[in-house]
N, C-alpha and C positions, 0 to 999 in steps of 0.2 A: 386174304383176298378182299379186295375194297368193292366191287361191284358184284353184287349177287345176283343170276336171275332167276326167279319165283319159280320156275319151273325149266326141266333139263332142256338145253338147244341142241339140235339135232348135229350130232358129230360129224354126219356126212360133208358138212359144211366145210368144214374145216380144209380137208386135201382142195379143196378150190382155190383157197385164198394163200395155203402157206407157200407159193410162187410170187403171186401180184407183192404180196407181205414183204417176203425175204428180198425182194425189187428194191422195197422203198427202203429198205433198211442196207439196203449195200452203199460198195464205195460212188458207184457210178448212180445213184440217185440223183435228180436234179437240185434236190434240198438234203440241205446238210441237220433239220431240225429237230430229227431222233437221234443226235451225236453230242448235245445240249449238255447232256446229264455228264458226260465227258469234260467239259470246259472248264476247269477249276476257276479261270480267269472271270467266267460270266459272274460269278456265286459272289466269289473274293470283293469284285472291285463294287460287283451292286452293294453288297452288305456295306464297306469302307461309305460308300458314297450315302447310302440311306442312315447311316450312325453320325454321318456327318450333318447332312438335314436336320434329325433329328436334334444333333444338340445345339444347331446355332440358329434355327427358324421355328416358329411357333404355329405358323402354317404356311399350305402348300400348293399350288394350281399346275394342273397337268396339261396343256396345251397337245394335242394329237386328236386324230382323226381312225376311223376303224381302225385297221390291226393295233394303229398307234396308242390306241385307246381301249377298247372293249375288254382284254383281256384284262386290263390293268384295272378297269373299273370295275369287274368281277370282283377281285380279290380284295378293293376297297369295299365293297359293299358287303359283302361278308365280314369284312373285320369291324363293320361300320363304325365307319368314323366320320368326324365331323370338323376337323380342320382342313380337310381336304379337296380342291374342287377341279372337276373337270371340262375343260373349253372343249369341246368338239365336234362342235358344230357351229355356223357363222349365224346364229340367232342372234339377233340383238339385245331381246329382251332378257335373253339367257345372258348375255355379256354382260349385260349391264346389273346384273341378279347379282356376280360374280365378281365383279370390281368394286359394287358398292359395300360387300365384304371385305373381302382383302384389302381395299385400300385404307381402309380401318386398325391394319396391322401393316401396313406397307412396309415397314422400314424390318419386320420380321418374317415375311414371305418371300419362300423361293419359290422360282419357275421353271420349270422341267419341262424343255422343249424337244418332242418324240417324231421324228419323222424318217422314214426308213430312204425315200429317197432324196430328202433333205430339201425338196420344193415345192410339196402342198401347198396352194395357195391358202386353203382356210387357218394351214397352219401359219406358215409365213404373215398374213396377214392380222390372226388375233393377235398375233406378239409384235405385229409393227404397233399394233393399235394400244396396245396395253403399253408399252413405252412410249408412247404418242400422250396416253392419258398420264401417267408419270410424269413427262417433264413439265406438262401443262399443270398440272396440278398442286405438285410436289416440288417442283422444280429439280428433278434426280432423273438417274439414269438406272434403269431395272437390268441391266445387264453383269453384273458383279453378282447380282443375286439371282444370276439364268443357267441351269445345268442343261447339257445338248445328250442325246441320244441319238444315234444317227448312222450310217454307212460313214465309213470314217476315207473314204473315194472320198473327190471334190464335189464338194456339191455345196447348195447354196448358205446352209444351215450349218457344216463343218464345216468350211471355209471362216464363215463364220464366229464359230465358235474358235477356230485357231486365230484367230487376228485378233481378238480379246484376251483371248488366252485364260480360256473359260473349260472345265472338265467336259471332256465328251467319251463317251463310252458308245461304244462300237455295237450295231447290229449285222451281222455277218451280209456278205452277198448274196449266200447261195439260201437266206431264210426268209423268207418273204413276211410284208407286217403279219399275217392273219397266222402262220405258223412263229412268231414269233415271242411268244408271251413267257417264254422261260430264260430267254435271252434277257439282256438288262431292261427293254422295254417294259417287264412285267414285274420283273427280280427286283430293281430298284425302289417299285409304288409296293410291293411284298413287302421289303424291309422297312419301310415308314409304319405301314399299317403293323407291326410288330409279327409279324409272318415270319416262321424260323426257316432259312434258306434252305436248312440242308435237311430238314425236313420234306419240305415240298420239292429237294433234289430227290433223294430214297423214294416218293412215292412217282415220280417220273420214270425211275429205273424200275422197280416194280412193272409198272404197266407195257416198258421195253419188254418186258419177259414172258408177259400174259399172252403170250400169241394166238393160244389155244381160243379164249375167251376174244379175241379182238378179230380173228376166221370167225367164228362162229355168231357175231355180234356182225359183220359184213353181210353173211351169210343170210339172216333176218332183211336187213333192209334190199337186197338183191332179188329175194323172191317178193317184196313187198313192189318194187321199179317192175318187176314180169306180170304183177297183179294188178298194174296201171293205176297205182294207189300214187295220188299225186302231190299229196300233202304229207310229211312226218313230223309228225305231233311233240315233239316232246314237253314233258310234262311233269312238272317239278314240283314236289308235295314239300317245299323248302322256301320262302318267301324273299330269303338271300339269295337266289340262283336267278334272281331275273335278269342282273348283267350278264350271268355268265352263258344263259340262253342266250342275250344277246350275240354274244361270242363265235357261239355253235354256229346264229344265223350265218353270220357274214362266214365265217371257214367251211361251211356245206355249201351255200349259196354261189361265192365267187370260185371255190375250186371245182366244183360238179355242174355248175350250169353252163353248160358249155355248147357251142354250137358245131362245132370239128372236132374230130379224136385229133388225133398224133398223124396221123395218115389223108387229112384230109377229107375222110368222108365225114355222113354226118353223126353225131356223136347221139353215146345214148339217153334217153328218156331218164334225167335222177328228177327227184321229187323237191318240192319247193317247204322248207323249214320252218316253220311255225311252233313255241312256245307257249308253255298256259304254266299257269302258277297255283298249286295246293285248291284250295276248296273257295277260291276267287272264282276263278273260271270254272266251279261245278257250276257256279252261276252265273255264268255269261255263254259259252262256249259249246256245253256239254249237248244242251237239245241239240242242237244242228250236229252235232261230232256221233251221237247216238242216231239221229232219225234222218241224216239227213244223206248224201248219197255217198256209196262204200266208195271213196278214193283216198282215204286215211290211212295209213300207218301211224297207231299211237304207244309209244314206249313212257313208262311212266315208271318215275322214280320217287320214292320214298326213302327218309334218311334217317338213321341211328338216332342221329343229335338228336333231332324234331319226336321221332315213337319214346324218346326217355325223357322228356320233358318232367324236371320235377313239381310243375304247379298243379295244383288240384283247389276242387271249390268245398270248402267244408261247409259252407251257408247255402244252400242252392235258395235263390230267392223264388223261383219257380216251380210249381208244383211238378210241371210236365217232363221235366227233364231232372226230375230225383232220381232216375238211376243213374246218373254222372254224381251225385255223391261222393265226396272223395277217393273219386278216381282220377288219378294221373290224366295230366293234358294231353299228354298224347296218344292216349286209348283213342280222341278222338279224329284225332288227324290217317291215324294209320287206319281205322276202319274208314275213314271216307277214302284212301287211295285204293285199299283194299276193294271198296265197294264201287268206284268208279272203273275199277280193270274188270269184274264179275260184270258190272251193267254190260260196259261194253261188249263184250263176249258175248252175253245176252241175246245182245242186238247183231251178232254176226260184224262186227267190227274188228280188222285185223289190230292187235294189240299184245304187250310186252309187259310183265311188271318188273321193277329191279327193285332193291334193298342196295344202300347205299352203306355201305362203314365208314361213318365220317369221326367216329370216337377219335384221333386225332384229324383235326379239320387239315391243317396245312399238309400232313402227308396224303389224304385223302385228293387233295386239290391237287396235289401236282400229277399225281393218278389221272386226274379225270381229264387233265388241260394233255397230257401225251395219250390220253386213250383215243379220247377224240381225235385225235390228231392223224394219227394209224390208222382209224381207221378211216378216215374221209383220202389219205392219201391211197390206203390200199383200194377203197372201192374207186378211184380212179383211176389204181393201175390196172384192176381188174378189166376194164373198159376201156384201155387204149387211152386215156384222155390224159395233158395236161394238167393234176391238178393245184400247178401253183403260178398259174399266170392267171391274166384278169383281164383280156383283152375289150369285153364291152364297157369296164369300166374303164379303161383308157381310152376307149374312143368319145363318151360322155366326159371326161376331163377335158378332150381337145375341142370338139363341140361347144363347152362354156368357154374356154379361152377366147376362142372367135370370135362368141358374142359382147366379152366384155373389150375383147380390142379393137370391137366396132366390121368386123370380116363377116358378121353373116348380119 
């Protein structure tokens, strides 16, 4: 078991969910994203494709935007690495941060172009701009050295890509970007960062299985939406996890905020996704989350890796903290998660603590990237809703179109 929680969840939970559950897992689902771990083709061709990266580029830039990105920066940042850079977002100072890098190794950097429906403009646009800077500079063309990920339907980007005659590896139709991080848009930036595939396949299947834990884990956030608790906290006692918070935001956010169910009316009350990170945010975050007013739901997770940290201080220069002593680093970290769940409670603050088994990281990861995933689509099926469309984000894409082709 990879996700522990502190104390038993109430079993009754469970006959709620294993319908909405068994929904999202049949044929007739709208996403095909829990059928992943099946795909021999996604595993095979990302790994072939990242072994190839790896032996003929020295580094690497990721062009993509949310689903196209987050998932994928998660798992770089956990591996941390540092040849690796990600465009996604149209900052400039941020572009310019990033080419004044890579161009530095230009002639050894590839571009991995990630777009699911193959017309982002932020995407489209940093890679017109980045082979704009190329020719001007270099006098070359960065395309030889540009990999596509993409719906492999016509679209602007695979089109693209076939007319060069350049690899593209396929994101399915029916998996939308934000469910999409086990497909090659994720599985390819896994294989560079040295992430073993079929690792992080086993712990994906694993959490296919956990049904029990992922009803009962829905269950928790379902009475938290009926206690009008409008914020869910998660909370991550792991300094590596702040991409992958990022992640959670955008896959809660655009699949459960929703304004209609399925039927038209109006849809339910889910809570808005908020992240804090270890013992940073005891001090930024914490006053207001303890005193401030109960519309929280806070789940907070503490990990293997981090409570067995082998450093310890044998010299304490400080009188006042001599009982740290040669004690392990992470006596200190688990009692402050420990002591931040007891505060809470304290304070009448609804709240959750988990124990994370990350003693192997990549199978633990592909766990947490499908647990999540289940369960944000189960509590939408529980609720009638859509949750793998994105309709006010498409309407704020067509909105900026307008203005930049001069229509509003």
């Amino acid at each position: 078991m990879i996700l522990h929680p502190a104390r038993s969840l109430a079993e009754s939970d469970i006959s709620l969910f294993q319908k909405p559950l068994e929904a999202v897992l049949s044929e007739n689902s709208p996403s095909t994203f829990h059928k992943v771990t099946e795909e021999d083709r996604f595993f095979t061709q990302s790994e072939e494709l990242s072994q190839f990266l790896k032996k003929n580029y020295t580094h690497f830039v990721v062009i993509g935007v949310g689903g196209s990105s987050m998932g994928a920066r998660a798992i770089a940042e956990m591996a941390v690495t540092d040849n690796l850079y990600f465009m996604d977002n149209v900052d400039s100072f941020e572009f310019s941060v990033i080419w004044s890098k890579v161009s530095k190794h230009i002639n050894s950097t590839a571009f991995i172009i990630i777009s699911k429906s193959g017309s982002t403009i932020e995407i489209l646009w940093n890679y017109s701009q980045l082979e704009d800077l190329a020719q001007a500079q270099f006098e070359k063309s960065l395309i030889q050295q540009s990999f596509f990920i993409s719906e492999t339907t016509s679209n602007p980007l695979s089109d693209f890509a076939r007319k060069h005659q350049r690899p593209l590896l396929e994101i399915p139709l029916k998996i939308g970007g934000r469910f999409s991080v086990l497909t090659p848009v994720g599985l390819v930036i896994a294989g560079l960062c040295g992430v073993n595939l079929s690792q992080l396949r086993k712990g994906a299947s694993l959490a296919l299985s956990d049904k029990s834990l992922i009803a009962q884990f829905c269950g928790l956030f379902q009475k938290s939406f009926a206690r009008e608790e409008n914020i869910s906290l998660f909370w991550f006692y792991n300094s590596n996890y702040r991409w992958f918070g990022c992640w959670i935001q955008q896959l809660w956010a655009e699949s459960l905020g929703k304004k209609n169910d399925r039927d038209g009316k109006a849809a339910a009350k889910f809570s808005t996704p908020v992240i804090a990170i270890g013992s940073s945010d005891q001090h930024s975050i914490l006053q207001q989350v303890a005193h401030g007013p109960k519309d929280k739901f806070v789940c907070i997770f503490d990990f293997k890796s981090v409570q067995t940290s082998a450093y310890s201080v044998k010299n304490i220069l400080f009188k006042e903290i001599d009982f740290m002593q040669g004690r392990p680093y992470g006596d200190l970290i688990t009692s402050q998660s420990k002591a931040t769940y007891e505060a809470l409670k304290q304070n009448n603050v609804s709240c959750e603590l988990f124990n994370v088994d990350d003693t192997d990281k990549d199978y633990s990861l592909g766990y947490l990237f499908m647990f999540f995933q289940l369960v944000v689509a189960t509590l939408g099926e529980y609720n009638n809703i859509n949750a793998f469309d994105q309709p006010g984000v498409a309407l704020g894409k067509e909105i900026s179109l307008k203005i930049l082709k001069g229509q509003l």
